[in-house]
N, C-alpha and C positions, 0 to 999 in steps of 0.2 A: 123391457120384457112384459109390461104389461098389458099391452095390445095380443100376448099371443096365452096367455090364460085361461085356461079352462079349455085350448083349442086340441086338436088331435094332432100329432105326426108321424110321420113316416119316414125314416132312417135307412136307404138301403147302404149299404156297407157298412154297417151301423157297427158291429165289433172291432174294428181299429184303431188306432188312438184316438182320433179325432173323433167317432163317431161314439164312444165311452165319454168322452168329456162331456160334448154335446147334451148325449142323453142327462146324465148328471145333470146340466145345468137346466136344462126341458124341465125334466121333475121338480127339480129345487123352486122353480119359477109358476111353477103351477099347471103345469100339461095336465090334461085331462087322461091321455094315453099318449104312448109313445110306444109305436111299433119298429122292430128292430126285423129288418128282411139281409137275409145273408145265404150262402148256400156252404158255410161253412159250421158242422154239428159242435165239434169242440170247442171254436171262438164261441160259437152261441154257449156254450154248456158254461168254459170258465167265464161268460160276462155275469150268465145268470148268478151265479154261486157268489162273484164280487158285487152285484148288487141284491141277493138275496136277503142279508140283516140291514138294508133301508126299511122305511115305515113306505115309500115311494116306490116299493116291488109290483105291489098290486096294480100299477097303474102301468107296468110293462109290459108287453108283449113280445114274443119272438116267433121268427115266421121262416121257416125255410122254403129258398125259392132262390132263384136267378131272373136277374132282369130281363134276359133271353127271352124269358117264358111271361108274354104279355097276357095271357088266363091269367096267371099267377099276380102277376102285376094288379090287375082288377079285382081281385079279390082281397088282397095286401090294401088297396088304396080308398074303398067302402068306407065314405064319411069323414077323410083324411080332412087335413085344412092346411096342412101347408108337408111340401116334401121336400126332404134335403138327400139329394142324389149322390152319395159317393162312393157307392163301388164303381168298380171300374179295374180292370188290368193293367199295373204301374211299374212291372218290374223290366228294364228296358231289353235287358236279350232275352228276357222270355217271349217280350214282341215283337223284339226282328225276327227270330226264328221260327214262331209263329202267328204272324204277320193276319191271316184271315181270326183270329181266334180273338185278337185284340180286337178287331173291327167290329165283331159278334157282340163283345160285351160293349165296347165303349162306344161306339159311334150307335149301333142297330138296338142295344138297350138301353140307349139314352133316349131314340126317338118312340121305342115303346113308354117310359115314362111320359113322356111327351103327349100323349095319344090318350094314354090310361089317365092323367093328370086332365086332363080337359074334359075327356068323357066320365070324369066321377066329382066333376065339382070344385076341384082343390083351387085353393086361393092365391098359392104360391109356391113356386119350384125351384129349388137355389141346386145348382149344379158346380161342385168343387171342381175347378180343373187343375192346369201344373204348370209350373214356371216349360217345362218342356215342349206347350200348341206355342208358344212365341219362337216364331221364325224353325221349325222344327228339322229335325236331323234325323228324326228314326221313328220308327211305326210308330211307338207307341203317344210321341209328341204330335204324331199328324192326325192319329185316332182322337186325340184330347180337342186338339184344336179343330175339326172337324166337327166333336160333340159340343162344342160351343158354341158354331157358326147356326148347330140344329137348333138352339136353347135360344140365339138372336131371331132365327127367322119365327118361332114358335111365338112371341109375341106377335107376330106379323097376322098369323093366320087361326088366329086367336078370333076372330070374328068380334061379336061382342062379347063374348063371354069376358065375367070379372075372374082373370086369371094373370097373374105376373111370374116371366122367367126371366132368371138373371144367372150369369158366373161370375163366380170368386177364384182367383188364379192365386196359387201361391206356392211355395219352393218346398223345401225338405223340412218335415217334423221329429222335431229332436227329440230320440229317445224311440224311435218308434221300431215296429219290427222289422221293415224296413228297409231303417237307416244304417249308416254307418257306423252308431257307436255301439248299439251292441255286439257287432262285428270285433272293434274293435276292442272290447271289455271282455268278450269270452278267447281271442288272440291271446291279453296280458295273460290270462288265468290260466291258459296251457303254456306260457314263456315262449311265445313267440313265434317268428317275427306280426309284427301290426303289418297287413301290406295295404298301400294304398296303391291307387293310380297313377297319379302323379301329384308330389307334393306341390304345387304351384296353381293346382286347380282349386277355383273357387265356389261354391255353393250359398244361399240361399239359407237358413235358417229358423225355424222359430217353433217355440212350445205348443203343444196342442191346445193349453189354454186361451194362449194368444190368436192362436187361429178360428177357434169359440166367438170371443169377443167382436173380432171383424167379420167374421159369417155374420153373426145373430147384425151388429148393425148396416153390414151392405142391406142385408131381409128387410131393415126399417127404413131404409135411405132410398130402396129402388124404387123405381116410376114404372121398370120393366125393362128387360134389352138390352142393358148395361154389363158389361162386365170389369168387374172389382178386381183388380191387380194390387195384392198388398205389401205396403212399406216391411221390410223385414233387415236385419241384419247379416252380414256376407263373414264366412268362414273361409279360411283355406285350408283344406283337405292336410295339407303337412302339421300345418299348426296346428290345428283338430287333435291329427293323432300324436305330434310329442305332450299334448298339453294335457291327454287323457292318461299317455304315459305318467306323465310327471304325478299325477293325480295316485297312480298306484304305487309312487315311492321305489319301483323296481327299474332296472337297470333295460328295458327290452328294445331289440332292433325294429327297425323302421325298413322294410321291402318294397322297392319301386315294381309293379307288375303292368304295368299300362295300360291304354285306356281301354275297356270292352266295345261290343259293336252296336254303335251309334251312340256313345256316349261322347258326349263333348267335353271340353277343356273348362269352359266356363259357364253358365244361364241364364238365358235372357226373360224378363219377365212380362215387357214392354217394347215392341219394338215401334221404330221411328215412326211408320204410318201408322202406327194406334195411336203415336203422340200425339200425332197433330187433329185428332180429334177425340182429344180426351181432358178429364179435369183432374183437379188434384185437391186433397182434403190432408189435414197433418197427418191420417192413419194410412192412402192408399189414394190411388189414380181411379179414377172412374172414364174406361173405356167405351164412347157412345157407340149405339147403333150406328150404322151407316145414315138410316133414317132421320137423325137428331143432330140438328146442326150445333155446334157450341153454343152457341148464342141462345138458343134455345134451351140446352144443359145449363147456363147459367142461370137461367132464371127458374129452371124446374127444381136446385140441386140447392138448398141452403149450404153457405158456408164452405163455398168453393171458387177454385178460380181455375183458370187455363194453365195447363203444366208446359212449362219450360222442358221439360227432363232431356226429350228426345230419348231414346232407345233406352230401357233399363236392365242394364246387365251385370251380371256380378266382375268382369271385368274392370267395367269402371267407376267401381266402389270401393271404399277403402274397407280390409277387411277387420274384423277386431283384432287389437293386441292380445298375445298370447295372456298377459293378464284377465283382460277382459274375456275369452274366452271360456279361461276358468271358473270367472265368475258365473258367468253364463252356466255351465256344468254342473257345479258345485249339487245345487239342488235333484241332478237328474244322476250323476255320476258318483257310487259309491263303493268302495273294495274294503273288503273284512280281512282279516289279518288270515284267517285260515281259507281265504278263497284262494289267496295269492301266494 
């Protein structure tokens, strides 16, 4: 963290889970400012009011705006020094259904960051994507993977300017608004049933902390171009919900309702032609440009080597034991005797 001290940032989707952690840890590490752009009043109101008794308030900002709006964009990014790009439209049948709207924000606000980011200076632009641009099924997975192919070429036409963009691809963040489990924690509280999709389906997993820690070091690892596919843990959806059950000590039914539209069975994080020109490190695969041969990634990338994996999907991963899932929960997953 010390390379980014005293520096400015810019957070769009910043009220999220991830983008609350993030900012916490910016402040904690020494940001200078850290600006929070969202177009949502109330996430902005409760972030402020949860970080209003820090001593690290004054060094926040909040900005309402949409990434659509590239005025807005330029003004948000006055002085910035590095942007982490994660709004975006995530929820999948809100983007099959409306298919142009996903585009608007993800794909045509990602390339106004893109534009705004080079024309105000900034040093770097980390763009979250989702286990869903690999090998994709439905809008919202082709809008993601689209706005990543924008963030590869955007290196490209970079000229000389000192600017670097890169993506972090990564699955479902637990606990989040979201996800699955508070679905399934406000299911127990009214007695039922939890439904899921299909018990058999697997997912992707990890803490918003976790996803913190691999952002901030893809930011220090990149050369530019790259996209960061992170190692994470694999759930299955049945086991998920009896083991949140089991967790609230009640007796609740378990409802098979199936899959929604364009949702898949399993998620791939990595597919086979990234493999073959991609690295790998103990925390995550590093996916080259098209322009970066391996051989060339190996000598740019300390403390890497060529991945074996071929395609990574939650299919062919063993998923955690219901024990281990618990464990995993325990911290995130709580019921009070009079909630239930």
């Amino acid at each position: 963290m010390s390379h980014l001290l005293n520096k400015k940032f810019l957070i769009t989707g910043g009220t999220g889970s991830v983008g609350q952690v993030l900012t916490a840890r910016l402040l904690e590490g020494g940001a200078e400012t850290v600006r929070i752009l969202s177009r949502d009043e109330y996430k902005q109101y409760c972030m402020e009011k949860k970080f209003s008794a820090s001593p690290e308030r004054k060094r926040l900002r909040f900005l309402l705006g949409d990434v659509r709006d590239k005025e807005r964009l330029h003004r948000a990014a006055e002085g910035i020094d590095y942007v982490f790009h994660l709004a975006a439209l995530k929820h999948v049948p809100a983007c099959e259904y409306n298919p142009y709207e996903a585009v608007k924000t993800n794909v045509l606000g990602t390339q106004n960051i893109i534009e705004v980011s080079i024309e105000q200076g900034v040093q770097a632009v980390l763009y979250t994507s989702s286990d869903k641009a690999a090998g994709p099924t439905n809008t919202m997975g082709a809008s993601k993977l689209l706005a990543e192919r924008l963030i590869i070429a955007a290196n490209e036409i970079k000229g000389k300017r000192n600017i670097k963009f890169l993506s972090v691809r990564f699955g479902n963040i637990l606990n989040s608004s979201g996800s699955v489990i508070p679905l399934f924690k406000r299911q127990i509280r009214q007695g039922g049933p939890v439904t899921v999709t299909n018990p058999n389906m697997t997912r992707f997993f990890m803490s918003a902390e976790r996803a913190v820690d691999l952002l901030l070091e893809a930011l220090t690892h990149s050369a530019g171009g790259e996209c960061y596919v992170l190692k994470m843990p694999v759930l299955s959806i049945g086991v998920l919900a009896e083991s949140i059950i089991k967790m609230s000590s009640l007796n609740i039914p378990i409802k098979e309702v199936g899959l929604r539209p364009g949702e898949k069975m399993f998620e791939e994080l990595m597919s086979e032609e990234e493999s073959s020109r991609a690295l790998e490190t103990q925390s995550m695969f590093i996916v080259l440009p098209f322009y970066r041969s391996v051989e060339q990634g190996l000598q740019l990338y300390k403390e890497t080597q060529k991945t074996n994996a071929g395609v990574y999907n939650s299919k062919l991963e063993i998923p955690l034991t219901p024990t281990q899932t618990i464990d995993l929960l325990k911290p995130l997953v709580h019921f009070r005797k009079r909630e239930v």
